[in-house]
SEMILUM-93417 format. One line per 5 residues: their letters; for each residue x, y, z of N, C-alpha, C. Coordinates in steps of 0.1 Angstrom, whole numbers, always signed. Each point is the difference from the previous one (the first is absolute). Layout:
! SEMILUM-93417
a	X:Y:Z:X:Y:Z:X:Y:Z  ...
//
This chain:
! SEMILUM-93417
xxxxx	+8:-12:+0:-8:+12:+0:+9:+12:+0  +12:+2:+6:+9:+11:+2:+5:+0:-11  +2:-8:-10:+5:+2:-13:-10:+1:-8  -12:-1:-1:-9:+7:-9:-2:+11:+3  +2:+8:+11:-1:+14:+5:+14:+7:-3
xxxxx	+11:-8:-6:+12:+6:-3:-5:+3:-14  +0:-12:-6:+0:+3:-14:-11:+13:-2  -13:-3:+7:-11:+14:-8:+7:+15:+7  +12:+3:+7:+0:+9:+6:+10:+5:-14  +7:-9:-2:+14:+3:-11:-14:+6:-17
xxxxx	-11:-9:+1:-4:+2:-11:-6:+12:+2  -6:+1:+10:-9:+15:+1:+11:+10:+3  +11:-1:+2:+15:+8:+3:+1:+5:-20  -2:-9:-3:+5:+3:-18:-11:+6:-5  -12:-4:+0:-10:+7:-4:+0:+15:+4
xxxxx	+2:+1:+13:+1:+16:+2:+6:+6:-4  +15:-4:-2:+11:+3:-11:-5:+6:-11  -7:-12:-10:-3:+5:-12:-11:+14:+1  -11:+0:+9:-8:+9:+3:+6:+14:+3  +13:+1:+7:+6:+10:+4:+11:+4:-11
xxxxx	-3:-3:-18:+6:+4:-6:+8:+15:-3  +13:+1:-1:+2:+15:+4:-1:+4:-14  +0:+13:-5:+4:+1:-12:+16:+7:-3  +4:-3:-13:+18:+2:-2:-2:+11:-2  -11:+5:-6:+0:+13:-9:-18:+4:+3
xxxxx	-1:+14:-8:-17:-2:+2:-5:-3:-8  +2:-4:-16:-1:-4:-4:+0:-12:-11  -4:-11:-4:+7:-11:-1:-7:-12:+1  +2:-13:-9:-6:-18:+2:+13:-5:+7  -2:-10:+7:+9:-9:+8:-8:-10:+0
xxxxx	+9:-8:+1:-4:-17:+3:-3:-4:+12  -3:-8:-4:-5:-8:+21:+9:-7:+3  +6:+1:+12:+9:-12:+2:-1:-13:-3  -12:-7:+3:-2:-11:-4:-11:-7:-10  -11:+11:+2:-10:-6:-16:+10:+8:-16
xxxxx	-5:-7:-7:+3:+2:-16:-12:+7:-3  -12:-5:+3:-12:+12:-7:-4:+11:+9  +10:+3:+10:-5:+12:+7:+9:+12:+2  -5:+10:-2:+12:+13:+3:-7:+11:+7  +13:+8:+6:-3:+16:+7:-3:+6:-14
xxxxx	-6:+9:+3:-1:+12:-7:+1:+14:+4  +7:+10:+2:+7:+9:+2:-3:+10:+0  -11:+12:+6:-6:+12:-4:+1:+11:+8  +6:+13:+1:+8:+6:+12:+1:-6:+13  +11:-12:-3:+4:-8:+11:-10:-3:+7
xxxxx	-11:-4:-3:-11:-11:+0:-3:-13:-3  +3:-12:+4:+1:-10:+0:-9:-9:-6  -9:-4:-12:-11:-10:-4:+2:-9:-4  -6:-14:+9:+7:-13:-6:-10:-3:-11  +8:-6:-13:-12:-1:-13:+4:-15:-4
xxxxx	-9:-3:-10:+1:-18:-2:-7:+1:-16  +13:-14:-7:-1:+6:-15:-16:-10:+2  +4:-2:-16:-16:-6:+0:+1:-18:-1  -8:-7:+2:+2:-14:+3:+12:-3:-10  +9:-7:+0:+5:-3:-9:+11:+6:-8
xxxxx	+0:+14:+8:+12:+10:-4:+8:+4:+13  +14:+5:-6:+13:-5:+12:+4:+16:+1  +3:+8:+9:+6:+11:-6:+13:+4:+2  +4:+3:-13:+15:+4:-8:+8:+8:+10  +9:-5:+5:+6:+11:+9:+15:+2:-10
xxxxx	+2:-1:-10:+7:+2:-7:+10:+15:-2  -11:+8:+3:+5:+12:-4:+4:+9:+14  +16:+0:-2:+10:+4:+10:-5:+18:+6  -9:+5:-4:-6:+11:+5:-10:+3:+7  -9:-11:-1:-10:-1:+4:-14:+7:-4
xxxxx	+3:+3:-8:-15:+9:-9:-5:-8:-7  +2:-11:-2:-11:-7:-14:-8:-9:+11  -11:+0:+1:-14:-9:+6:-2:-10:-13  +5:-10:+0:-2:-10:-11:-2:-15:+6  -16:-4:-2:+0:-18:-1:-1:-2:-10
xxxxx	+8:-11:+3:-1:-13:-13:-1:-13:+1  +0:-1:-13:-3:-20:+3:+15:-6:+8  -10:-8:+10:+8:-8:+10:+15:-5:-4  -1:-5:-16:+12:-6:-8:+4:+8:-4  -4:+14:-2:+17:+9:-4:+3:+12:+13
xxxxx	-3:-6:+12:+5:+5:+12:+8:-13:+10  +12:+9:+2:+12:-4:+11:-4:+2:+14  -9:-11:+1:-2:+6:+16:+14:-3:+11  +7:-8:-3:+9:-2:+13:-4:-6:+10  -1:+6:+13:-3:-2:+12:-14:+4:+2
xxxxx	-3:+7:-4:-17:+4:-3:-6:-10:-3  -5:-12:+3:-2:-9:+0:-18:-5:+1  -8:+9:+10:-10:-3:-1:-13:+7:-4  -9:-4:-8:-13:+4:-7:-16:-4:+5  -6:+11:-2:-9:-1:-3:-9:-12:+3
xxxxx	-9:-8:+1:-8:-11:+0:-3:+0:-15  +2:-12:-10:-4:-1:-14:-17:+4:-5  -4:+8:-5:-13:+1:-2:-3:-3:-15  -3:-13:-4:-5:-9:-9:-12:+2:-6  -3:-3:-17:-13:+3:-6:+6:-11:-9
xxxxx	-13:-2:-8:+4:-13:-11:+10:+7:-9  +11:-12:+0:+12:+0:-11:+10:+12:+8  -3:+7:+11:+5:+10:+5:+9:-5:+12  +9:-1:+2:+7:-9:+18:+1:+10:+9  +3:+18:-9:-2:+12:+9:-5:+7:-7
xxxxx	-6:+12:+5:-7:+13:-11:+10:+5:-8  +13:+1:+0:+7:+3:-11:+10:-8:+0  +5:-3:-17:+8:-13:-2:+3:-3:-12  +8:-5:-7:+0:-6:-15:+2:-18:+8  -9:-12:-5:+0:-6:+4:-1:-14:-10
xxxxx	+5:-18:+3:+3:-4:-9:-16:-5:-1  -7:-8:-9:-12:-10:+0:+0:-15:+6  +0:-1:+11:+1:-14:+4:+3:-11:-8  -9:-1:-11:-2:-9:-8:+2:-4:-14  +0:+16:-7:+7:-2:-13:+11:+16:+1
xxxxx	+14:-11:-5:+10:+5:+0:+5:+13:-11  -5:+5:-9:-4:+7:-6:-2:+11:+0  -13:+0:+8:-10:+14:+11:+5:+4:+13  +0:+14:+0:+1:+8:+14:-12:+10:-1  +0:+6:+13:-9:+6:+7:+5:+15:+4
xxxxx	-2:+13:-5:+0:+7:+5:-10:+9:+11  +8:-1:+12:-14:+8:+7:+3:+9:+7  -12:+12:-4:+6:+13:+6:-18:+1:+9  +4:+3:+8:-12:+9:+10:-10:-14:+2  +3:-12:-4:-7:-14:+3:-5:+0:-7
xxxxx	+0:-3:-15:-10:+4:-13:+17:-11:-8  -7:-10:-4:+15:-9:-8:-5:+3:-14  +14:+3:-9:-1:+3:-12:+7:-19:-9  -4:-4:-7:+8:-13:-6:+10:+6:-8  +12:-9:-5:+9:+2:-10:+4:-9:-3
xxxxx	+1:-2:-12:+6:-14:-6:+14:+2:-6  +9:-7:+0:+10:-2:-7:-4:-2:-12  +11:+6:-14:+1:-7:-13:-5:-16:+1  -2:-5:-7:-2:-12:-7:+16:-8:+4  +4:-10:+8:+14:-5:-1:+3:+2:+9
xxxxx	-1:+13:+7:+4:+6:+11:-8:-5:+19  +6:+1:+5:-4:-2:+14:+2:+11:+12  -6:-1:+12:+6:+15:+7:+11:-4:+13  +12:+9:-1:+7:-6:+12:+1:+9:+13  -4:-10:+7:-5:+7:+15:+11:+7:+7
xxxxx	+14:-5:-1:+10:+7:+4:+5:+11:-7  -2:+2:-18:+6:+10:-3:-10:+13:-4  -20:-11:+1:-6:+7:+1:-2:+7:-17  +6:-10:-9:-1:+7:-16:-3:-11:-6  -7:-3:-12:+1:-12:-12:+12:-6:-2
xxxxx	-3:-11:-1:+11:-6:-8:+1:-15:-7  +8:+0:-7:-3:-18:-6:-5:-6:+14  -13:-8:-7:-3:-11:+7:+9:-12:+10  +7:-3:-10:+11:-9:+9:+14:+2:+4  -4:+14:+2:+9:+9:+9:-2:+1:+11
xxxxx	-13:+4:+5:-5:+0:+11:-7:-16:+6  +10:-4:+7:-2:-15:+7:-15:-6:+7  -11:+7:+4:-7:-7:+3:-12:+4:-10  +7:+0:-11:-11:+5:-12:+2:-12:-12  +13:-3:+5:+10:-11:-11:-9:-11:-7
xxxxx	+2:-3:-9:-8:-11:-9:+6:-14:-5  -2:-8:-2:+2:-8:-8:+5:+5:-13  -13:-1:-2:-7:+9:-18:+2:+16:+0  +12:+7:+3:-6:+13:+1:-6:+2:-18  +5:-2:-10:-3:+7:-12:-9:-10:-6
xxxxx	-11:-7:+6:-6:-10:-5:+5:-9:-9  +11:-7:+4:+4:-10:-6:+7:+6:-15  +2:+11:-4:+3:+3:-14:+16:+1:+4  +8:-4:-11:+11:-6:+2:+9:+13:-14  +7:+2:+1:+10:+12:-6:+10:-5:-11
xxxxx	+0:+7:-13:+7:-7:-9:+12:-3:+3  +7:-10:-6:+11:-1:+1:+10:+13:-9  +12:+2:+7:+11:+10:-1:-2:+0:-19  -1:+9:-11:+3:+1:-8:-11:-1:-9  -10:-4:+8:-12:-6:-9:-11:+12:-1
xxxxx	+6:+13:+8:-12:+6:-3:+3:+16:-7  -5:+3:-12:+4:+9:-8:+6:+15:+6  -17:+6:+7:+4:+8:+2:+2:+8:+15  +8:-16:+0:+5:+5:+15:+10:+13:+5  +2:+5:+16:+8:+9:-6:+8:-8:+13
xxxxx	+13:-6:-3:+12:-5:+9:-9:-13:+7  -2:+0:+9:-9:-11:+11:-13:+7:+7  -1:+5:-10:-16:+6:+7:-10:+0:-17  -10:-5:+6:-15:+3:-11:-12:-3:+5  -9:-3:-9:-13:+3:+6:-8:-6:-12
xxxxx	-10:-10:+9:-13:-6:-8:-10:+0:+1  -10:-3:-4:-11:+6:+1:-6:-12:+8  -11:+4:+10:-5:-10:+11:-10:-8:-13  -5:-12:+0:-13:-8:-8:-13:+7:+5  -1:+2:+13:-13:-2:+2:-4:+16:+6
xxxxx	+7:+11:+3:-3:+13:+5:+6:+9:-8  -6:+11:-9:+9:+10:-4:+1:+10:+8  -3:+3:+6:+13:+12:+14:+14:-11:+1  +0:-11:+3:+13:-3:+6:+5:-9:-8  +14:-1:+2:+14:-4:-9:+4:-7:+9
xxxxx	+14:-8:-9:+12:-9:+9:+13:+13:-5  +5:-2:+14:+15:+5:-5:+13:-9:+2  +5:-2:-3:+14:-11:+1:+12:+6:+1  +8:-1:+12:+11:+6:+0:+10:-12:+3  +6:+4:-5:+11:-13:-3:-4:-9:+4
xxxxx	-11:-11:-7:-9:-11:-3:-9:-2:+13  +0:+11:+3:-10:+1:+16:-13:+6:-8  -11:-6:-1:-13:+5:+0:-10:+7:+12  -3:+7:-2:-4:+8:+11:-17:+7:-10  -10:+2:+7:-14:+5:-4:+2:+12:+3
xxxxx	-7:+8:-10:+0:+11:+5:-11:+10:-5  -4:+9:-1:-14:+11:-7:+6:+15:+2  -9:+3:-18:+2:+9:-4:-6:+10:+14  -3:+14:+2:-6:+13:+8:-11:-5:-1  -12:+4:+7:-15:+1:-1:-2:+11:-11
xxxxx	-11:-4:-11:-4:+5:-13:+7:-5:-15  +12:-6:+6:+6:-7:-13:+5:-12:-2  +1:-8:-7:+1:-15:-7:+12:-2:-5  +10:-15:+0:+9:-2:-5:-2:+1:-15  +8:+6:-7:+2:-1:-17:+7:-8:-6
xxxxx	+3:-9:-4:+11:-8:-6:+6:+5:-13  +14:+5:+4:+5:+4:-9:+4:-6:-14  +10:+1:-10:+3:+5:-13:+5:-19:+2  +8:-2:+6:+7:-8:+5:+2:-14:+12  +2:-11:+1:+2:-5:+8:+5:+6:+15
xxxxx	-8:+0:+11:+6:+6:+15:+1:+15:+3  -9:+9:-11:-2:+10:+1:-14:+1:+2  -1:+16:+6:-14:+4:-5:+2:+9:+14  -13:+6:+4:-1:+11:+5:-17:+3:+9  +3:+8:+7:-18:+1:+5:-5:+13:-9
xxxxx	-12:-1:-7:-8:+9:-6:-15:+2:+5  -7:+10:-7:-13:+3:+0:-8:-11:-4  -11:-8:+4:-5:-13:+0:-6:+2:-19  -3:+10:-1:-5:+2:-11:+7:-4:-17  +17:+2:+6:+7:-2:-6:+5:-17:-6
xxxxx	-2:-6:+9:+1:-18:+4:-12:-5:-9  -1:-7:-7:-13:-4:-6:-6:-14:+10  -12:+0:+2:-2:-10:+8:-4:+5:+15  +11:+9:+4:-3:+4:+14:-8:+19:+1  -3:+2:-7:-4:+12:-6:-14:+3:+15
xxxxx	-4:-14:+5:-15:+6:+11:+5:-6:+12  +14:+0:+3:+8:-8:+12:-9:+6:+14  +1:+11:+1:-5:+8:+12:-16:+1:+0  -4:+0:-7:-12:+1:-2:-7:+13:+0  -6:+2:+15:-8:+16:+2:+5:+7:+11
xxxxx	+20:-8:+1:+7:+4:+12:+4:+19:-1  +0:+4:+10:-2:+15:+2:+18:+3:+3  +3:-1:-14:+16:-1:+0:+5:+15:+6  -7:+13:-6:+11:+13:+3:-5:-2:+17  -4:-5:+7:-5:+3:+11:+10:-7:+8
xxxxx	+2:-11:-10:+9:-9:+10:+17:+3:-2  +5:+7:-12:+11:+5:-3:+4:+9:+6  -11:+14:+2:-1:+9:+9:+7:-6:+15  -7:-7:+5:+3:-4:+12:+18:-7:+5  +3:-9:-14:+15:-4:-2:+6:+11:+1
xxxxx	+1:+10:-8:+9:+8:+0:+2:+12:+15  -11:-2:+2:+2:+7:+18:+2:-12:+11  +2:-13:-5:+1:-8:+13:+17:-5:-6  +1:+3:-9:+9:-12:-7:-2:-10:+0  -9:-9:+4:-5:-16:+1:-14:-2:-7
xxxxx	+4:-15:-6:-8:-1:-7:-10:-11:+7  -18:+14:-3:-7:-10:+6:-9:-8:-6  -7:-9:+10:-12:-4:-8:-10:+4:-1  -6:-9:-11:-15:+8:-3:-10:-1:+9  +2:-12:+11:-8:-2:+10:+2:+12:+14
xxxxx	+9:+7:-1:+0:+9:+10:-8:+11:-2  -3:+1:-11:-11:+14:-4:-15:-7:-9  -7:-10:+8:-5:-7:-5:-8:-4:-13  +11:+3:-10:-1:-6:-12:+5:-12:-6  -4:-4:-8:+3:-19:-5:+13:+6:-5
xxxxx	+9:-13:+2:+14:-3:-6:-1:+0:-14  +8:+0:-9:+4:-5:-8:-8:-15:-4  -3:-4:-12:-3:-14:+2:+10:-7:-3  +3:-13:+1:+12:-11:-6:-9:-6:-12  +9:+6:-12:-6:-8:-11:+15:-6:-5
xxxxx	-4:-12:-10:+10:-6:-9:+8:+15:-7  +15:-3:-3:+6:+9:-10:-4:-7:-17  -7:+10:-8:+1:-7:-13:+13:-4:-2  -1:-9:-8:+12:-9:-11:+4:+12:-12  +12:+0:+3:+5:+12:-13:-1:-9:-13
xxxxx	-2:+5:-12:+2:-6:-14:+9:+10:-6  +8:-3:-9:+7:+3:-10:-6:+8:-8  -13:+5:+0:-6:+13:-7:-6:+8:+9  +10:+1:+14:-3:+11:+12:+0:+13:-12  -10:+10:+7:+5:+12:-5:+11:+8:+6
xxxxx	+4:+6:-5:+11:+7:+7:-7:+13:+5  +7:+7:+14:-6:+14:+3:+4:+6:-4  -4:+16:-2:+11:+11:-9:+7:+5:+13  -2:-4:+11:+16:+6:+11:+7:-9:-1  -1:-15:-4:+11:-7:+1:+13:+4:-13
//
């Protein structure tokens, strides 16, 4: 019993500590000694303890103390600052703010700001990796890893393919026009063109390129009545590319790639 009365004396000894924060200056953010989402805030040497928002850490980064900045948990150094907040959870959400992976397909992440989750998918090929937190080859990222990553399509041999350029080219998938094989030094790997455009099969063996669907014969209704500037718009301010299920419009559909013939037309940009 005398040592449960030590320890709460020591705790409530630190708590008053933090409560009797002095200020360095009058004004000014400072960190907390020991939470990561909590800081002083500094107003003619006025003391206010503030707390970032679930899921955000605040940056004590800046050697002056003037910038009031949280951020996501993963691009903050907490150190010794060690303790947070209680987690406050919503579907697909683990806190109110977060970039987060999808339990179940390797692929999709979750961004979530204010407890509202946004989806994102990786390219076609691609998978998301939780440590670096960016896309990348599928069987790059180890608990994404496959057997089959490129569905079983296997990569020409060295010499056999025209218009290759050194150990890299590119073929066209059978059965989806958005997405390709790429082969790097006889490594096959799947991959897809941006949202709005379709692999082209170039002039040549192991060429070709992503174009306007319109351009591709065959794949010309790939997207269907997908609300493409809406969703480009949004790439170019997130830099990531999302899906069509996060702004609840249908995907893309998976159709066969036509069979090229020998009286393909040619485009006038090729």
């Amino acid at each position: 019993m005398n040592i449960f009365i030590v320890v709460f004396a020591l705790f409530a000894a630190g708590a008053r500590a933090q409560d009797n924060f002095k200020c360095p200056d009058d004004f000014g953010f400072y960190p907390h000694h020991i939470s990561c989402d909590k800081y002083w805030k500094c107003d003619n040497n006025v003391a206010e303890i503030k707390t970032c928002g679930n899921g955000l850490a605040f940056d004590s980064t800046d050697s002056k103390f003037l910038s009031e900045n949280c951020d996501y948990l993963h691009n903050v150094d907490c150190g010794e600052r060690t303790q947070l907040e209680p987690a406050i959870s919503s579907q697909n959400c683990p806190r109110v703010y977060g970039i987060f992976p999808d339990p179940k397909k390797c692929d999709t992440f979750w961004n979530c700001w204010n407890g509202e989750a946004s989806r994102y998918q990786c390219s076609p090929g691609l998978a998301y990796d939780r440590e670096a937190r960016v896309c990348m080859w599928a069987d790059q990222v180890p608990e994404c890893k496959t057997e089959e990553v490129a569905g079983g399509f296997s990569c020409p041999a060295a010499g056999e393919v025209s218009g290759a350029s050194g150990s890299f080219s590119r073929h066209a998938h059978p059965d989806d026009c958005r997405k390709y094989y790429i082969c790097l030094e006889g490594t096959a790997r799947e991959y897809g063109c941006p949202i709005g455009t379709v692999f082209k099969i170039g002039d040549s063996d192991g060429s070709g390129a992503c174009a306007d669907p319109e351009e591709v014969q065959g794949c010309e209704d790939y997207y269907g009545d997908l609300d493409l500037k809406t969703i480009r718009k949004s790439e170019l301010l997130t830099g990531i590319q999302s899906s069509g299920e996060s702004r609840n419009v249908a995907k893309g559909p998976s159709k066969p790639r036509p069979t090229p013939t020998p009286s393909r037309p040619t485009s006038s940009q090729e």
